[in-house]
N, C-alpha and C positions, 0 to 999 in steps of 0.2 A: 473374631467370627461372631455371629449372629446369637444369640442364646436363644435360638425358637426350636420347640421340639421337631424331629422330622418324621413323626408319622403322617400327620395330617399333608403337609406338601407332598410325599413320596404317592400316599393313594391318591390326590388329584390327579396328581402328573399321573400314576398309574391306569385311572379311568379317562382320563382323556386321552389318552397316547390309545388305549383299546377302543371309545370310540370313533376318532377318527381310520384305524386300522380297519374296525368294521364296514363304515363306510364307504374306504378304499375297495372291501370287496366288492359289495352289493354293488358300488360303479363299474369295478371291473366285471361283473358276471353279466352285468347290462350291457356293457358296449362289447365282450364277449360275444354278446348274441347276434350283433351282426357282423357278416362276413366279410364285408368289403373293409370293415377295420381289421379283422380278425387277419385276413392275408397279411398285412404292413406292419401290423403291432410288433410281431418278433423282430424284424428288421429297423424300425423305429428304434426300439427297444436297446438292441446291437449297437447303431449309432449313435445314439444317445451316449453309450455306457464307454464307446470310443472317443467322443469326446470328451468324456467327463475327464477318461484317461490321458488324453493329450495336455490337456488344460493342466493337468496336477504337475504334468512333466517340466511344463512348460515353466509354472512357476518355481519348481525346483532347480529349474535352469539345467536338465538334462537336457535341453532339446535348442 
């Protein structure tokens, strides 16, 4: 293994993983605001997470 201390790499990772998450909000509370995505998003959303599920099946060769 590596002999580098891991404080320094943990808070990068830790403030970058928080501002991209932040980001993620303020995007989502923008496109939030209009409604014509706002109807689709949950249903998008739903599909998405369906395929994600099938895909995993798939390659575990359940399916």
């Amino acid at each position: 293994m590596l002999q580098v201390p891991v404080l320094w790499p943990s808070v990068v990772i830790g403030i970058v993983c928080a501002g991209i998450s932040l980001g993620g909000m303020f995007i989502g509370a923008c496109i939030g605001r209009v409604e014509a995505i706002r109807r689709w998003s949950g249903i998008a959303g739903g599909l998405a997470l369906l395929a994600i599920g099938i895909l995993i099946l798939v390659e575990h060769g359940a399916i």
